[in-house]
RODO-2510 file (C-alpha; in nm, 4 decimals, decimal comma):
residues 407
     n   res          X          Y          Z
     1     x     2,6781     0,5784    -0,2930
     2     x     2,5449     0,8722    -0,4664
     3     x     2,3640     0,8270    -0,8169
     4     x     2,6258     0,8381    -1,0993
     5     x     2,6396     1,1254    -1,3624
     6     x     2,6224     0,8616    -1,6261
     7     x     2,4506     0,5136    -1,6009
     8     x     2,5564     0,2279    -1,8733
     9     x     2,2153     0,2871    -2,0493
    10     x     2,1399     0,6475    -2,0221
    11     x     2,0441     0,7810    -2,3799
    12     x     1,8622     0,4338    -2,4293
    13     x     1,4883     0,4774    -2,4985
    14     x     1,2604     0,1153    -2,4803
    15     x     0,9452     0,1343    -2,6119
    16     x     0,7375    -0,1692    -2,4265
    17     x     0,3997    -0,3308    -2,4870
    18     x     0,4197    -0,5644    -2,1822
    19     x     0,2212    -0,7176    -1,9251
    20     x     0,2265    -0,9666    -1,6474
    21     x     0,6068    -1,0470    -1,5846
    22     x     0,8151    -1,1557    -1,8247
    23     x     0,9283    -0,8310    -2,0458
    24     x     0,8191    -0,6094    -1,7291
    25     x     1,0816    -0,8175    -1,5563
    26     x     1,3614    -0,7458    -1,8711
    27     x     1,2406    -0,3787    -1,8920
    28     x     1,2474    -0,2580    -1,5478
    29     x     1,6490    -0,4024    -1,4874
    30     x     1,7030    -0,1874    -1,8187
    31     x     1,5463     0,0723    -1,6504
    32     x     1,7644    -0,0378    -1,3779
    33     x     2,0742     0,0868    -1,5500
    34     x     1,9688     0,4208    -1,6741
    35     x     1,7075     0,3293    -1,9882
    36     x     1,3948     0,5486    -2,0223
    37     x     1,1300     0,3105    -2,0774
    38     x     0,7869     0,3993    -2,2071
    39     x     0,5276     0,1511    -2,1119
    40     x     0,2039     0,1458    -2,2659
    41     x    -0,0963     0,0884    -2,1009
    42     x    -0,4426    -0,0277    -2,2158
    43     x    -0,6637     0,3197    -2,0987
    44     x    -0,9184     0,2557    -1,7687
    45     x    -1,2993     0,2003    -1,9129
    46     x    -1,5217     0,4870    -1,8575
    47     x    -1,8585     0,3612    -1,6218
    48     x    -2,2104     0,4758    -1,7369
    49     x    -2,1183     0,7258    -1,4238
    50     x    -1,8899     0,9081    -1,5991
    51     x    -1,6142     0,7489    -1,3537
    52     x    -1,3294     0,5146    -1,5226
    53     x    -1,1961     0,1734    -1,3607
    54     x    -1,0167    -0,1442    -1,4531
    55     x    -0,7249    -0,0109    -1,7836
    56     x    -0,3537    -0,1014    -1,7705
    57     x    -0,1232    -0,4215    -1,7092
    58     x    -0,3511    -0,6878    -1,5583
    59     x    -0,0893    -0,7155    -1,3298
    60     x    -0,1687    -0,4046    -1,1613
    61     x    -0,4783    -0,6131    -1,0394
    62     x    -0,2904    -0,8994    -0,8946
    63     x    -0,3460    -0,8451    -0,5286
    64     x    -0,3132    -0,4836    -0,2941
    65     x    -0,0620    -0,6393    -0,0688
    66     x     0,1661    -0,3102    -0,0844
    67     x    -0,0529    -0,0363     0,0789
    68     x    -0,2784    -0,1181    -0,1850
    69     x    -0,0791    -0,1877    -0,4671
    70     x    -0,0221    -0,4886    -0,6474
    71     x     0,3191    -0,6686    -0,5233
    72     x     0,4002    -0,8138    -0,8432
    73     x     0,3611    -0,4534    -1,0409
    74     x     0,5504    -0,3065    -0,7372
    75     x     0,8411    -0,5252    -0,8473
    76     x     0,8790    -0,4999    -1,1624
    77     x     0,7825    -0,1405    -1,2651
    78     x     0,9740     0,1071    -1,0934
    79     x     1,1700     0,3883    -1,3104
    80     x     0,9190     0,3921    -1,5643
    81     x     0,6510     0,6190    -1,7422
    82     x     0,2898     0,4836    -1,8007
    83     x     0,1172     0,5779    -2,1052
    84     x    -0,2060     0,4630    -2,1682
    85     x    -0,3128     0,4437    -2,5599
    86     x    -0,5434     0,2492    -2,7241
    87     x    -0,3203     0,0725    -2,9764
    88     x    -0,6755     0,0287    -3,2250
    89     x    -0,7535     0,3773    -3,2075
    90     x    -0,7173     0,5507    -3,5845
    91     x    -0,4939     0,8123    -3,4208
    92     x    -0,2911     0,5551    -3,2346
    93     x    -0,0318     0,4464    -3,4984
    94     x     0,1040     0,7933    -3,5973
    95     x     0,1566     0,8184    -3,2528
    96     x     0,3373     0,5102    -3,2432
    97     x     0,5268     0,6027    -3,4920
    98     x     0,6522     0,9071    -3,3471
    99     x     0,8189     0,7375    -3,0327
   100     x     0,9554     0,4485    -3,2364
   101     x     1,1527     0,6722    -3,4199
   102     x     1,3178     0,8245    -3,1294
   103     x     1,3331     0,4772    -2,9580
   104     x     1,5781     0,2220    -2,9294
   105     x     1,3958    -0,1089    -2,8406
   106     x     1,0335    -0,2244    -2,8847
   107     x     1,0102    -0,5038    -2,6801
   108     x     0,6636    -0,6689    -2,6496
   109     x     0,5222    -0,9469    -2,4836
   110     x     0,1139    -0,9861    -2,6192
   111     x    -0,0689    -1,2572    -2,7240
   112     x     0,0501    -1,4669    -2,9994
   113     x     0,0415    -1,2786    -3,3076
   114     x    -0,0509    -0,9340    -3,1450
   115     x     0,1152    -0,7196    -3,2860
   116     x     0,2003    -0,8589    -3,6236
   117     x    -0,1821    -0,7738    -3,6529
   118     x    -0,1229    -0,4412    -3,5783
   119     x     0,1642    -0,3999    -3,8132
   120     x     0,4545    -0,3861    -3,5433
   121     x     0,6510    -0,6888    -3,6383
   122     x     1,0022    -0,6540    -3,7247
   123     x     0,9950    -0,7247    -4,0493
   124     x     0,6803    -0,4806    -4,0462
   125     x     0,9310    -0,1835    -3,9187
   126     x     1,2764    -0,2463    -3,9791
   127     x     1,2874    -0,0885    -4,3466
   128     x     1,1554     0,2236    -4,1318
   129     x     1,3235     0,1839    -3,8322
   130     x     1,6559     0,0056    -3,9572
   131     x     1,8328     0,1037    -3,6362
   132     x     1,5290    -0,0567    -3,3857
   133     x     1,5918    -0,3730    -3,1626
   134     x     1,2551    -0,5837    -3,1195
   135     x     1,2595    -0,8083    -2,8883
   136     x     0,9289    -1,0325    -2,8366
   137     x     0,9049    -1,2694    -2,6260
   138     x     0,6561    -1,5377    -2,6445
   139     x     0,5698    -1,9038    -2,4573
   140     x     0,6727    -2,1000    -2,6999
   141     x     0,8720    -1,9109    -3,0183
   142     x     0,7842    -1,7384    -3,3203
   143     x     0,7807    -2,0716    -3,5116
   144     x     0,6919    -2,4401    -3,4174
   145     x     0,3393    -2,6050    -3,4211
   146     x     0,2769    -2,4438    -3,0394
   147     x     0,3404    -2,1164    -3,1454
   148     x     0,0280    -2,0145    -3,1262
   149     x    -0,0796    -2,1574    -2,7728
   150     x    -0,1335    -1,9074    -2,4665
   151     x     0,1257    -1,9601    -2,2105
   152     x     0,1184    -1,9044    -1,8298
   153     x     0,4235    -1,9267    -1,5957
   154     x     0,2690    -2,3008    -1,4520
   155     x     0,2104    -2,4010    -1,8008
   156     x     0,5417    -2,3747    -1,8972
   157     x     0,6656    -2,4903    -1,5439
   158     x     0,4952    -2,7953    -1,6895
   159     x     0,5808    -2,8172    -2,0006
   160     x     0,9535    -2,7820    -1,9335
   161     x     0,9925    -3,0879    -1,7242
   162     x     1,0521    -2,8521    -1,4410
   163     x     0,7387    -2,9362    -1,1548
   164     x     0,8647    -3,3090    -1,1803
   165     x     1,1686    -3,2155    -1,0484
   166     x     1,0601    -3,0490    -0,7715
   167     x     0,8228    -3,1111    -0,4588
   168     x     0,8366    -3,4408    -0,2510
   169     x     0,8514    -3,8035    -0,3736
   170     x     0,4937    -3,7996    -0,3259
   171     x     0,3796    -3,5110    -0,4990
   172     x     0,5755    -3,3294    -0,7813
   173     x     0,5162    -2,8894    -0,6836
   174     x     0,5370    -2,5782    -0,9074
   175     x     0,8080    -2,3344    -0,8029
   176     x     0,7196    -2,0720    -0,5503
   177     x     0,7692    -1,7760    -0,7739
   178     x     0,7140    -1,7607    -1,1580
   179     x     1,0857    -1,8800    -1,2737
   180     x     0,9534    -1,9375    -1,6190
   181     x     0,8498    -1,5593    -1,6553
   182     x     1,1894    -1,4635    -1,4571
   183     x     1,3940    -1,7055    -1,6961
   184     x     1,2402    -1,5469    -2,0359
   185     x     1,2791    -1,2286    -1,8675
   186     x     1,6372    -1,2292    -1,8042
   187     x     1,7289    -1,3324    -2,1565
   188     x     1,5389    -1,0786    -2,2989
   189     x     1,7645    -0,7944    -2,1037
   190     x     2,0913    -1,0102    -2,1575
   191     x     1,9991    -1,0536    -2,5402
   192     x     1,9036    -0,6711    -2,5664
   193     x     2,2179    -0,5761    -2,4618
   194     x     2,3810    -0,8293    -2,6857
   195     x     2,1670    -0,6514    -2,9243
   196     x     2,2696    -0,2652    -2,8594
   197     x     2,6769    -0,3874    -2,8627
   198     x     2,6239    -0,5647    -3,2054
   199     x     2,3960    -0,2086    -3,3362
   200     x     2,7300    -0,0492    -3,2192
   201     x     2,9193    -0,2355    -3,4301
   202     x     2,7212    -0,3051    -3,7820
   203     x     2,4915     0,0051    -3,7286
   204     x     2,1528    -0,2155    -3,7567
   205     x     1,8850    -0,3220    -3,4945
   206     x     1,7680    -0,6787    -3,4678
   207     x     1,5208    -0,8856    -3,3778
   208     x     1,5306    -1,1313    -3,0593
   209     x     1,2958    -1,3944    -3,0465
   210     x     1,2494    -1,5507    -2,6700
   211     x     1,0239    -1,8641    -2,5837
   212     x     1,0093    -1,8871    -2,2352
   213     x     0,9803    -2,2563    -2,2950
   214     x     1,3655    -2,2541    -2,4159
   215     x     1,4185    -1,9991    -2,1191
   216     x     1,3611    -2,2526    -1,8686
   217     x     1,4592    -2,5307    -2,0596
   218     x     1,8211    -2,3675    -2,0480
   219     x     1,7895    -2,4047    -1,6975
   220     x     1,6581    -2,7602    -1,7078
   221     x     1,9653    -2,8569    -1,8457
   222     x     2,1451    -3,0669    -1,5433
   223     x     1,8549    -3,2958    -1,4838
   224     x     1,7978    -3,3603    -1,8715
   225     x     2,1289    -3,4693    -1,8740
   226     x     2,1008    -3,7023    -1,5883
   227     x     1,8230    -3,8357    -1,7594
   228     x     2,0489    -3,8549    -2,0461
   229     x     1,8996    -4,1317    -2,3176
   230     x     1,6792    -4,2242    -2,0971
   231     x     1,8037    -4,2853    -1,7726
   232     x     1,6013    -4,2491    -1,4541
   233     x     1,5687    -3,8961    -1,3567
   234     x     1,6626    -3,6603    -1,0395
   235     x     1,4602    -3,8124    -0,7625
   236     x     1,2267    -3,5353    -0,5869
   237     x     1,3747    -3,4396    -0,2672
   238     x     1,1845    -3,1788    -0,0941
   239     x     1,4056    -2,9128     0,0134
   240     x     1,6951    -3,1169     0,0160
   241     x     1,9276    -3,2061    -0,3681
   242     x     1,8393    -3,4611    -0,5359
   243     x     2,1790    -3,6533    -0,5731
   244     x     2,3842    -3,4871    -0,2578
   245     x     2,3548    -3,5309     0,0422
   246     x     2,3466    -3,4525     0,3336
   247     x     2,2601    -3,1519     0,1804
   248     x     1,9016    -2,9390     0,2542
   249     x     1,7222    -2,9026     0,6530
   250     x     1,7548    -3,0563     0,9417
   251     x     1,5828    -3,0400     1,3069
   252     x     1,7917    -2,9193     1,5421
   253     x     1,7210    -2,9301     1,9640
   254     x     1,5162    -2,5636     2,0025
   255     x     1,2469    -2,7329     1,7271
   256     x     1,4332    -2,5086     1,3805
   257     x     1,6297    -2,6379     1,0940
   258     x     1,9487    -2,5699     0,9713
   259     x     2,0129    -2,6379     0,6268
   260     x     2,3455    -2,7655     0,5478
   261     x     2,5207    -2,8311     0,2312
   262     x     2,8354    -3,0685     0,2132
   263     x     2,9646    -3,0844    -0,1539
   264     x     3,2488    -3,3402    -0,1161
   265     x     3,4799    -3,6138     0,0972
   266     x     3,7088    -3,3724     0,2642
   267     x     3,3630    -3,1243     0,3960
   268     x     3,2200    -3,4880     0,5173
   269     x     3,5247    -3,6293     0,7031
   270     x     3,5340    -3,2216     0,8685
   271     x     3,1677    -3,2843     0,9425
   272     x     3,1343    -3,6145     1,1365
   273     x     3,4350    -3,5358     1,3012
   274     x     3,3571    -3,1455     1,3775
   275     x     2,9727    -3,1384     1,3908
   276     x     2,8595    -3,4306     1,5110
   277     x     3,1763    -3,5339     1,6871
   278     x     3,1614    -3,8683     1,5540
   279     x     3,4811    -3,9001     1,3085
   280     x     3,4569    -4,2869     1,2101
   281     x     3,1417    -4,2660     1,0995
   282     x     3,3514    -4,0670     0,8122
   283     x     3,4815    -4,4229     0,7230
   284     x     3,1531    -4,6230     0,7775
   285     x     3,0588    -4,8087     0,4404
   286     x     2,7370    -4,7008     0,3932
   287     x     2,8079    -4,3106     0,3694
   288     x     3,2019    -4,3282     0,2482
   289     x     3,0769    -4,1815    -0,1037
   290     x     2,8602    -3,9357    -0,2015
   291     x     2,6411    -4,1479    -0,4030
   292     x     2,6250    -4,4346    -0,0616
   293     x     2,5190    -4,1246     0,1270
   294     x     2,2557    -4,0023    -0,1353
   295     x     2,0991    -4,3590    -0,1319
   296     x     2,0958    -4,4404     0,1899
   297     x     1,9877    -4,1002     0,3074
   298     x     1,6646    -4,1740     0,5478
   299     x     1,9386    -4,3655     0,7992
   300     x     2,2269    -4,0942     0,7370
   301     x     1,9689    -3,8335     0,8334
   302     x     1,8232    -3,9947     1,1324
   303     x     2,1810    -4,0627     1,2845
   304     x     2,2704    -3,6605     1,1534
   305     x     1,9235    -3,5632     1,4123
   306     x     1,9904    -3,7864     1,6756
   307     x     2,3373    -3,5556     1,7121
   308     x     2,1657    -3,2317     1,6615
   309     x     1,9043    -3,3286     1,8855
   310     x     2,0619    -3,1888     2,2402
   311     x     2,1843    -2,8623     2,0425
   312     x     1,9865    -2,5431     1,9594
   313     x     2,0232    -2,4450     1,6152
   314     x     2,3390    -2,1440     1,7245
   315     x     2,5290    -2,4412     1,9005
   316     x     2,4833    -2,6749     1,5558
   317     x     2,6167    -2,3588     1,3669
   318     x     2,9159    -2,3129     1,5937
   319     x     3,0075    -2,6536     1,4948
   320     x     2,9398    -2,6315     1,1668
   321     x     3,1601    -2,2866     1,1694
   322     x     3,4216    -2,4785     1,3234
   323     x     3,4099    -2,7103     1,0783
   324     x     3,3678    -2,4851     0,7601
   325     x     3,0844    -2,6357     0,6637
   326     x     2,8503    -2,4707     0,4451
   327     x     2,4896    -2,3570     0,5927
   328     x     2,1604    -2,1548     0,6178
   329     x     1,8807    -2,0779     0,7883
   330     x     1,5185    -2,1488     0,6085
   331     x     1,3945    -1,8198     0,6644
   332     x     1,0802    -1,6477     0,6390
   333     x     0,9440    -1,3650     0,4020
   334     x     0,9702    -1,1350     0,7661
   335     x     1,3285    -1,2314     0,8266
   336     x     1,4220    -1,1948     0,4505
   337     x     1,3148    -0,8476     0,4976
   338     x     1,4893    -0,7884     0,8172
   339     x     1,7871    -1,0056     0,7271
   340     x     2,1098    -0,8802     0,8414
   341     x     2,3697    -0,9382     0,5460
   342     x     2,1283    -0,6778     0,3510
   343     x     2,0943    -0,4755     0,5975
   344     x     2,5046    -0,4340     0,6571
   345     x     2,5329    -0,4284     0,2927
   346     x     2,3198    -0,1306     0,2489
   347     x     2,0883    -0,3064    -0,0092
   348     x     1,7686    -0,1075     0,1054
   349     x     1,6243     0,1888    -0,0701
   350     x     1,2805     0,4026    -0,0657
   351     x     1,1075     0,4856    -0,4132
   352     x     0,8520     0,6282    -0,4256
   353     x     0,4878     0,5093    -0,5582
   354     x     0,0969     0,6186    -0,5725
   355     x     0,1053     0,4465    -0,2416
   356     x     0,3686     0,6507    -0,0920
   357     x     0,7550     0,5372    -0,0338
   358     x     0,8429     0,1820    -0,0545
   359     x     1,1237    -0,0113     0,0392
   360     x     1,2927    -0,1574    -0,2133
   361     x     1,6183    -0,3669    -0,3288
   362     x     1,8969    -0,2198    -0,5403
   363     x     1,9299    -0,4739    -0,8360
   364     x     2,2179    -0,7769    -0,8208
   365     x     2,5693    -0,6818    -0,8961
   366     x     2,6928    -0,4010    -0,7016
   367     x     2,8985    -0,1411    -0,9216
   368     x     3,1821     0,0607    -0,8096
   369     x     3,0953     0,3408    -1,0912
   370     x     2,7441     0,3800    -1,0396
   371     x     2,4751     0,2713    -0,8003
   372     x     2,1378     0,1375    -0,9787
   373     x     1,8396     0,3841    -1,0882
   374     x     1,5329     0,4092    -0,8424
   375     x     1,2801     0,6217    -0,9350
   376     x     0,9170     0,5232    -0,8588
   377     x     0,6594     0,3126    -0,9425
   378     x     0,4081     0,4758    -1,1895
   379     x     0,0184     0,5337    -1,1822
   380     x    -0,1702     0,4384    -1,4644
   381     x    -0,1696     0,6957    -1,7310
   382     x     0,0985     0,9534    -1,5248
   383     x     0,2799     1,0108    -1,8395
   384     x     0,0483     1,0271    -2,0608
   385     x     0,0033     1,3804    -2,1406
   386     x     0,3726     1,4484    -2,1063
   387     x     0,4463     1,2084    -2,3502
   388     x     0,2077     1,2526    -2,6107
   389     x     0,3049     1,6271    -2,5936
   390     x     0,6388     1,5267    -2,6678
   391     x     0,5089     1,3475    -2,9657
   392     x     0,3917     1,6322    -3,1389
   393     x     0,0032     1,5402    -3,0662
   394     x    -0,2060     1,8705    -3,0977
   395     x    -0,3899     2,0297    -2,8301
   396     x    -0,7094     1,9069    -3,0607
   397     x    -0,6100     1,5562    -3,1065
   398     x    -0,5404     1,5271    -2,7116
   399     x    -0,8585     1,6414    -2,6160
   400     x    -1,0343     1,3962    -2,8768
   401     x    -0,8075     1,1107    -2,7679
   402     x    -0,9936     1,1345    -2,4117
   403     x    -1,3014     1,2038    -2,5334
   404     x    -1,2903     0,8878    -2,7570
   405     x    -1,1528     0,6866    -2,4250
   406     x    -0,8085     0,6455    -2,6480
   407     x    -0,6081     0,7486    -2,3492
***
């Protein structure tokens, strides 16, 4: 599919003070669907050799895993401009000024307090900007007696309840990838655009508040209720559910695991009968519930191996085809990149970076109007002059903007 003439948020300018991954996350899927978004950068230092280094989201620094670039900034920053401005420079706020009047949303995610200091709290701009959405997102809310503390994905992992819910009986584990930052970054898009209907209909911005603590909290929600008034929570399982089983990996003949997932009676009588050709053990008393077969799960999986033992892992999915039984294979980071549903899907694109073109993946939720923007990645500072023109900065106050290091 082409690019459409018209994505949902063309016309929709986001003015972002942002960092790491949380509201880099939120901006880039506006961005996504058609927003120009203006990210400000902190300007490179100038060396005693006249030569600049370091400047811009930290998270440009992370690693150089994508032909030198940072994989985390890769993900999260395509379709955007970079402007770098020092926000405490005297000539900074006029400029400031100038794009929030022609913006739409100022989302930030600084320190605590940030930008209240520097006078760009809501209730700081609204009487100026009545029509501006500001959207700041924070670890643990505007409010509370922890509103004040730093907050880190892990932090919040822990503080959410979530890394004792996951790992092995032995040893509770953080999640793989930051969910906490993901979490507080996907309610700040869904509660911007909740934000730009309700504009449409009163004529007023708003401000959003988001505490990645209540982020991932939401999403903590099923094993706080099992825990409900103090009951014993969700057992750690590994890769495998905490209260369903058979349900996660298991060894099959050729030495790889297939991970099934049986939900109820009628996928478990299908199973022993189709998969491991064994239909009584359907009726056997120790497995003839889900909860028997969650409790007594080290036996249930040892008599499940001993039946996948003299099968490769394609004859164990035959059966489990043949059964309609849900599965998966626990793939890799190489055969997520080569895997073949994408692939027939046509999920892939190339945008373009400082690196040169890189593949990426067109966001969730395919459209049959429009197909997703995917414009590149930005240097540090590419926009800078473009922007500032645009702003009505003079020729003079340009050049003394990079003289004083301001940009």
């Amino acid at each position: 599919m082409t690019r459409a003439a018209v994505l949902p948020l063309d016309g929709i300018t986001v003015v972002s003070l942002e960092h790491a991954i949380a509201a880099p996350f939120a901006t880039r899927q506006l961005a996504d669907m058609g927003a120009r978004v203006i990210k400000i950068e902190r300007p490179p230092v100038c060396n005693a050799d006249g030569t600049k280094s370091g400047g811009g989201d930290f998270a440009r620094g992370y690693d150089t895993r994508v032909n030198g670039l940072a994989s985390h900034f890769v993900w999260t920053n395509r379709s955007k401009e970079s402007l770098t401005l020092d926000l405490k420079h005297a000539l900074a706020a006029p400029i400031l000024d100038k794009l929030l009047a022609g913006a739409d949303v100022l989302i930030q995610n600084l320190a605590p307090g940030a930008t209240a200091r520097m006078g760009l709290s809501y209730d700081a701009l609204k009487e100026k900007f009545p029509r501006l959405i500001v959207c700041d997102i924070s670890g643990y809310g505007a409010d509370g007696p922890q509103r004040d503390k730093k907050a880190y994905d892990l932090l919040i992992q822990s503080e959410a309840g979530f890394v004792t819910t996951t790992g092995t009986e032995e040893s509770p584990a953080k999640a793989g990838i930051s969910v906490a930052d993901i979490a507080a970054g996907m309610y700040a898009y869904t509660s911007i655009l909740n934000a730009i209907i309700l504009r449409g209909k009163t004529g007023q911005g708003s401000q959003i508040d988001i505490s990645m603590l209540e982020a991932l909290g939401e999403w903590m929600s099923f094993p706080m209720y099992y825990a409900y008034q103090g009951a014993p929570p969700p057992p750690r399982a590994g890769a495998s559910h905490a209260t369903i089983y058979p349900y996660g990996p298991f060894k099959t003949g050729d030495g790889t695991s297939v991970v099934l997932g049986l939900q109820n009676e009628r996928e478990w009588a299908a199973f022993c009968e189709k998969a491991l050709q064994d239909p009584a053990l359907a009726k056997d008393p120790r497995f003839d519930s889900v909860a028997k077969r969650s409790t007594d799960r080290v036996a249930l999986r040892a008599l499940v191996e001993t039946a996948f033992q003299p099968l490769t892992a394609a004859q164990v999915e035959a059966r489990l085809d043949l059964a309609g039984i849900g599965y998966g294979r626990m793939n890799d980071m190489a055969a997520l990149w080569a895997h073949p549903q994408l692939k027939a899907r046509n999920r892939w694109r190339s945008v373009d970076s400082p690196a040169g073109p890189i593949p990426a993946l067109l966001p969730p939720g395919a459209s049959s109007a429009y197909e997703a923007r995917m414009d590149p990645v930005p240097a540090l500072g590419e926009h800078t002059e473009a922007i500032l023109r645009e702003a009505g900065v003079s020729v003079a106050d340009m050049a003394r903007l990079k003289t004083d290091g301001a940009v």
